[in-house]
C-alpha positions in Angstrom: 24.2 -21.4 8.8 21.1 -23.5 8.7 18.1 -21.2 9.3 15.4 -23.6 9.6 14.1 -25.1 12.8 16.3 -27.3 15.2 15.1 -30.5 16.8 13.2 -28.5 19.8 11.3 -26.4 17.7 13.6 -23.4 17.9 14.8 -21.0 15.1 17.9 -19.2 16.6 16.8 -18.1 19.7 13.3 -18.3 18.6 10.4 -20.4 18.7 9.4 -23.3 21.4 5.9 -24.0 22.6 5.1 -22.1 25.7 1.6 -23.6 26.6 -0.9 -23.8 29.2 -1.1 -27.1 30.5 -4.2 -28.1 29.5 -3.4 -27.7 26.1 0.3 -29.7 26.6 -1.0 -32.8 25.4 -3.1 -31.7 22.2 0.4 -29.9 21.2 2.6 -32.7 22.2 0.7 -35.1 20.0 0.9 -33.0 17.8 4.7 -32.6 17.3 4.8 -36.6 17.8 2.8 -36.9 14.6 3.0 -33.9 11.9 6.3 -35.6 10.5 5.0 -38.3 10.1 2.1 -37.7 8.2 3.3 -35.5 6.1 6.2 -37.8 5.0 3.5 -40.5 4.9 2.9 -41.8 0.8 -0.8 -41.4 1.1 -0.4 -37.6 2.8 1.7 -36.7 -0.1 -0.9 -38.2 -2.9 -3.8 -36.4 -1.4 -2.1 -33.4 -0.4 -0.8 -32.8 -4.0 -3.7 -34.4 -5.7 -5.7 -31.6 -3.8 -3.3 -29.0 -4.6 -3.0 -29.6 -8.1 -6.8 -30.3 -9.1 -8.5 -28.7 -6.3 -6.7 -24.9 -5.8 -5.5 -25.2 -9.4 -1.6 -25.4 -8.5 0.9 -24.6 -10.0 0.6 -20.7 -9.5 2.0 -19.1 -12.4 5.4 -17.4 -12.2 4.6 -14.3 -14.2 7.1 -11.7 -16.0 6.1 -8.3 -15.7 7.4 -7.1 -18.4 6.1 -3.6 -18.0 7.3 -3.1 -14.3 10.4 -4.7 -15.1 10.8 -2.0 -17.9 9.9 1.0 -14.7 12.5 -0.3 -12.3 15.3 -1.8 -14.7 15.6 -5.0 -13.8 13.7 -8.9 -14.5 10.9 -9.1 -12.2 8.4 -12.8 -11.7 5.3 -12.5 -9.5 4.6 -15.7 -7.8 0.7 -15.7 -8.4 -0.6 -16.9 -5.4 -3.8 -14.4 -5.7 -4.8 -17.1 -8.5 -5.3 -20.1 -6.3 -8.5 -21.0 -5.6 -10.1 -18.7 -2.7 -7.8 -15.8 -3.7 -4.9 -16.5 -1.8 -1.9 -18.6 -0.4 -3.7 -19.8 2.5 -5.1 -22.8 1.1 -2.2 -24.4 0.7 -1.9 -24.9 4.4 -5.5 -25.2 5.5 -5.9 -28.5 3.3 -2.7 -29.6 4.8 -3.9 -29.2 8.0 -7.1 -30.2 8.3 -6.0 -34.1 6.3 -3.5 -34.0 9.5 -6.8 -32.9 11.8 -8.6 -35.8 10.3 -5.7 -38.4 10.8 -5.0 -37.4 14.6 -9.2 -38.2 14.5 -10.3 -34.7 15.6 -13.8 -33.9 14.5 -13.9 -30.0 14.7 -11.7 -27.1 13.3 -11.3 -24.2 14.5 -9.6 -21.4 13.3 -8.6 -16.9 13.4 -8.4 -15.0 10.6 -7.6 -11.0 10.2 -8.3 -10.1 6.4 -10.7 -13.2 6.3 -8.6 -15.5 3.8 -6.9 -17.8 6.3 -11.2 -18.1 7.5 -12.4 -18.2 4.1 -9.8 -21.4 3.0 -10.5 -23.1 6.3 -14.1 -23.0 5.9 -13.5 -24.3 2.2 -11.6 -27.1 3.1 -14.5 -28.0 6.0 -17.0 -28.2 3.7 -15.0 -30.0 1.2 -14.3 -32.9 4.1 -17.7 -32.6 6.3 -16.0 -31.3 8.8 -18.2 -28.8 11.3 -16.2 -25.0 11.6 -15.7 -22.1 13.4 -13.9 -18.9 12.6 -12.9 -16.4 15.1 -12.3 -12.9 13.5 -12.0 -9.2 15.3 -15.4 -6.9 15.1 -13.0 -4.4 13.4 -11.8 -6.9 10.5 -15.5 -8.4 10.2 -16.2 -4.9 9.3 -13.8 -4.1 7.2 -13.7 -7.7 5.3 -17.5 -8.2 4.5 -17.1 -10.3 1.2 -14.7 -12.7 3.5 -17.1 -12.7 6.0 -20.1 -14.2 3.9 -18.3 -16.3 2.0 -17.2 -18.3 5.2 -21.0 -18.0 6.4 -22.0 -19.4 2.9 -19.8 -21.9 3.2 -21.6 -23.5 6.3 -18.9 -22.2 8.8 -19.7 -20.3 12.1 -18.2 -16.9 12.2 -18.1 -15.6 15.5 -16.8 -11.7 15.6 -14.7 -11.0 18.8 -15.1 -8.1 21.1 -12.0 -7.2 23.2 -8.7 -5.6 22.2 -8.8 -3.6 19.2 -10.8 -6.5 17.7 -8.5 -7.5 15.5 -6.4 -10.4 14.9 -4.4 -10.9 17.5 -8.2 -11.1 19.9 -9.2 -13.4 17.1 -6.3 -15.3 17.8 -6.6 -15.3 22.1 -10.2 -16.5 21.5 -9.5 -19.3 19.4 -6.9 -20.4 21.7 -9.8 -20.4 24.9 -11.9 -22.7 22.6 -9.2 -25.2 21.7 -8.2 -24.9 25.8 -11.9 -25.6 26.5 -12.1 -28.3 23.7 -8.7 -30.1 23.9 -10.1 -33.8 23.0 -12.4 -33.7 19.7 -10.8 -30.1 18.1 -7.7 -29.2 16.0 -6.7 -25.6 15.4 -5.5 -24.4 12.1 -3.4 -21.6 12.6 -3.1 -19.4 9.6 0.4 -18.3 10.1 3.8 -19.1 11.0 3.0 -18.2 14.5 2.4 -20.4 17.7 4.1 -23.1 19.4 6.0 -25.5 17.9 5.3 -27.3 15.5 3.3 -24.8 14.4 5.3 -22.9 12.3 7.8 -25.7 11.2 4.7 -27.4 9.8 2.6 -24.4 8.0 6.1 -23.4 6.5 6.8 -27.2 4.8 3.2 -27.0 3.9 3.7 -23.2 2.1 6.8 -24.5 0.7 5.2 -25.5 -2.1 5.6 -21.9 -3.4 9.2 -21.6 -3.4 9.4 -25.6 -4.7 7.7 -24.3 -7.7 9.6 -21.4 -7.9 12.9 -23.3 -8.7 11.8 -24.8 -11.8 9.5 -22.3 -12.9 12.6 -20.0 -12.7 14.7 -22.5 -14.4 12.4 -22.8 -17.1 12.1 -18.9 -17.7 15.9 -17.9 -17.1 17.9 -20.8 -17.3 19.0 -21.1 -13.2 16.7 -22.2 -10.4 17.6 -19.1 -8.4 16.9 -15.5 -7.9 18.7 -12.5 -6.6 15.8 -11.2 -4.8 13.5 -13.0 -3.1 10.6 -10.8 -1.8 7.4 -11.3 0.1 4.8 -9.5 3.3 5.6 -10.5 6.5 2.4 -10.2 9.1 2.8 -14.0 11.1 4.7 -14.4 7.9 3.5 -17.7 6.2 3.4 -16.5 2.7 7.1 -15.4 3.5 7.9 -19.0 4.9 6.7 -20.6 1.8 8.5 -18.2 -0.4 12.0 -18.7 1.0 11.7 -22.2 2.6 14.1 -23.7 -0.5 16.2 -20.9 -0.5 17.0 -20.0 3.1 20.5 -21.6 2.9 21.2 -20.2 -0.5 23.4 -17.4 0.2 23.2 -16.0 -3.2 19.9 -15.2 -3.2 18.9 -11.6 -1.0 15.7 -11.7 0.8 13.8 -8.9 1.4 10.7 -8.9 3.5 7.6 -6.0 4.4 6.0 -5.6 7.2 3.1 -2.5 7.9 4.6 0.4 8.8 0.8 1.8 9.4 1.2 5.5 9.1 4.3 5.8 10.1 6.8 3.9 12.9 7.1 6.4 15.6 3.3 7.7 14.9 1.5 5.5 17.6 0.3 3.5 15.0 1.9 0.5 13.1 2.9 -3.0 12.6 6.3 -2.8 12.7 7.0 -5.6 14.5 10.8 -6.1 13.2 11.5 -2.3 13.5 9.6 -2.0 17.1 8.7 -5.3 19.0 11.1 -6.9 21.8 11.9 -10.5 22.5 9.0 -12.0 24.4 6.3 -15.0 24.0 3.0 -14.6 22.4 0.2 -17.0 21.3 2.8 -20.0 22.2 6.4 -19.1 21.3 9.5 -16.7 22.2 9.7 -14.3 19.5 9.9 -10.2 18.7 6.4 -8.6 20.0 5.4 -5.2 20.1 5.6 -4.3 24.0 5.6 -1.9 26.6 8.0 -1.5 29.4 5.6 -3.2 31.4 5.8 -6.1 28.3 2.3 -5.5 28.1 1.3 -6.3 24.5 0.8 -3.1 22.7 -1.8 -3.0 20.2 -1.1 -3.0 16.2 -2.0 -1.0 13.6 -2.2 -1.1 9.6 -4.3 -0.5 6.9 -4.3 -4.3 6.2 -6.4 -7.0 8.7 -3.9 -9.7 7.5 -0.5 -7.4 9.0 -2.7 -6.1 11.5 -0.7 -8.5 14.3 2.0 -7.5 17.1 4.1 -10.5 16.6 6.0 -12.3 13.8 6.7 -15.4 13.2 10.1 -16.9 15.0 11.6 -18.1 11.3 11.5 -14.3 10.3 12.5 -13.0 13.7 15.5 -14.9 13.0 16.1 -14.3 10.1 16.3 -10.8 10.8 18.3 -10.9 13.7 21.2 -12.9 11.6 21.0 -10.3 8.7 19.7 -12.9 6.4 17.1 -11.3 5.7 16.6 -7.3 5.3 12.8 -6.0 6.7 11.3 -3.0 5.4 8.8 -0.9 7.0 6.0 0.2 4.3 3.6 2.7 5.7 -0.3 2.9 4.5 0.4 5.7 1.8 2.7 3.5 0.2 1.3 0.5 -0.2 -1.3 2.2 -1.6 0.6 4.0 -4.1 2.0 0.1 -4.8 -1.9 -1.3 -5.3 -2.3 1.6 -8.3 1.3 0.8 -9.8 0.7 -2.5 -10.1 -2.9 -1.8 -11.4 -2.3 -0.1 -13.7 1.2 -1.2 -15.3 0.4 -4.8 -15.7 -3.2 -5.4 -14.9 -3.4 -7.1 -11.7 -5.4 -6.3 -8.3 -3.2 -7.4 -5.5 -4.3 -7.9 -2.1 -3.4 -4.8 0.6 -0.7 -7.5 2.0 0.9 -7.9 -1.2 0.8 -4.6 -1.9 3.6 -4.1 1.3 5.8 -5.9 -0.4 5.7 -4.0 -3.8 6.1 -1.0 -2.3 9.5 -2.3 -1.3 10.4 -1.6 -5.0 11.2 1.6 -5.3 13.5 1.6 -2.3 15.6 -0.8 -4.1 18.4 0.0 -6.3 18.8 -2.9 -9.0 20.7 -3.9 -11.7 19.5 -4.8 -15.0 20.8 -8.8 -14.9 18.9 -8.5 -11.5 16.1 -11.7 -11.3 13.6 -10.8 -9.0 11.0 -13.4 -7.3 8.1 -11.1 -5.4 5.5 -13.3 -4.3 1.8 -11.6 -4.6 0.0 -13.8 -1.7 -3.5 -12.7 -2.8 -6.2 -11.1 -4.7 -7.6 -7.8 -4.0 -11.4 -8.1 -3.9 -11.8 -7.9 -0.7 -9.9 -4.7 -0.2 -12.0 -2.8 -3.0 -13.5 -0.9 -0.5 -10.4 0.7 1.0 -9.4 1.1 -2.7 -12.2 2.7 -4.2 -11.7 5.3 -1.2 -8.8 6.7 -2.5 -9.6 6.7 -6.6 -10.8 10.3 -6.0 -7.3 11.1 -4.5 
């Protein structure tokens, strides 16, 4: 099977750009010109130039020899918490905005939940002179300060939203009324793998970077360009895109994904969007959404802004509907446990997204020829907060 997207922006049964009409033409340019530029010689020079000197790509591919020891098998972390800003998101935000300036649009706007998606837009802005707004929930301003500030120190305009929970997903309905209300001179960066087509085609080529890297780093440390496990959070699910993108037709390699269980799936409150949501259209596209009977959009819940969204991106609704992919549910408790393993066996503070993912681990039964890929999408200093809460526990 091929599981990436078709020529009308579908993934299975997934995907398509379901838009109001004032914003058909922004998104219909769009599509006519993504492929384009990013197959365009001076794209790529720029793009990479920016990746490689700029964010300081590649990432690493780490062995942790110490975890690797606990669960008896080989496990790499794909450090993406070492690019510059502290996550994977820059990797699409440059990409996006050298598009924005191409198409000739002259102001970015953008959402963000735990603030990195915000933070690397409002990097790339002020590295291109290019005037920026942020939309971010009043719950995740609050509970994502040091993101917060370093957007406003970068010269962007953070503008806290006020309905819904406040969270990500009425970050995401606001930024969609600007770009409706500014359809000529403004280009949207989404963050995720989320929205209309092309969307998430275009922020997974521009993540794929990660698993690109992957196959030679891999090479170089094992001898084969593949893994048995490929492993990465799934909230919109572009860190998960970028991770799997070269490998989604491999058949060898298992891919296992994490979304936020919250404190439990039949508690009232989660993220589960896999485990929960039905088929239905949010923010642009047909994919699973966390709904109720009425398919009123029920809202999320997790310990972590950046899963802290009742969708998921069509690519991993599809991928889990096939069975190519397996999704885990990991609740609060236990990606907390996974922040203090990690810690403390090898060192590194992972962000509250990544630690989903490593608190897949332990459900996992491997062997010890096993190669395991987890990607750790970002840093956590801005979750110290919520950390430090629980070191007297």
């Amino acid at each position: 099977m091929n599981y990436h997207v078709d020529e009308k922006g579908y993934y299975g049964r997934f995907g398509g750009a379901y838009i109001p009409e004032i914003l058909h033409r922004c998104v219909e340019d769009l599509q006519n010109t993504y492929l384009k530029v990013l197959e365009s010689d001076s794209f790529k020079k720029e793009f990479h130039g920016l990746l490689r000197d700029y964010v300081g790509r590649p990432s690493p591919l780490y062995f942790a020899k110490r975890l690797s020891e606990k669960y008896g098998c080989k496990i790499f972390l794909k450090r993406e918490d070492l690019n510059h800003t502290g996550a994977h998101k820059i990797n699409n935000t440059i990409g996006q905005i050298l598009i924005a300036r191409s198409m000739g649009k002259t102001r970015i706007i953008a959402e963000t939940g735990a603030g990195q998606h915000g933070v690397a837009t409002a990097t790339v802005c002020a590295l291109m002179n290019i005037p920026c707004v942020v939309y971010m929930g009043k719950t995740d301003v609050e509970r994502q300060q040091p993101n917060v500030e370093k957007m406003r120190m970068l010269g962007a305009a953070v503008i806290p939203v006020l309905s819904g929970n406040m969270t990500l997903k009425d970050a995401t309905n606001e930024a969609i009324r600007d770009w409706c209300h500014h359809p000529s001179d403004t280009y949207y960066v989404i963050g995720s793998t989320v929205g209309p087509h092309p969307y998430p085609d275009m922020v997974a080529r521009l993540q794929s970077v990660i698993s690109e890297e992957i196959k030679w780093q891999l090479k170089e440390k094992t001898g084969r360009d593949y893994p048995d496990y490929l492993m990465a959070c799934v909230g919109g699910g572009s860190n998960a895109a970028g991770t799997v993108y070269h490998y989604l037709n491999d058949e060898r390699v298992r891919i296992l994904l994490a979304e936020a269980g919250g404190e439990g799936l039949f508690s009232g409150k989660s993220a589960a969007t896999v485990h929960l949501g039905k088929e239905g259209i949010i923010h642009g596209a047909r994919t699973l959404v966390m709904q109720n009977e009425d398919g009123q959009i029920e809202e999320p819940y997790s310990i972590s802004a950046g899963l802290d969204y009742p969708g998921i991106g069509p690519v991993h609704a599809n991928l889990s509907e096939t069975k190519r992919a397996e999704v885990f549910a990991v609740n609060d408790n236990e990606a907390i446990d996974a922040v203090f393993e990690l810690t403390r066996t090898e060192g590194i503070i992972p962000a509250l997204e990544s630690a989903h993912v490593l608190g897949v681990i332990p459900k996992i039964k491997f062997k010890p020829d096993d190669v395991v890929v987890l990607t750790v999408s970002g840093r956590g200093d801005k979750d110290m907060d919520t950390y430090l809460s629980f070191c007297g526990e």
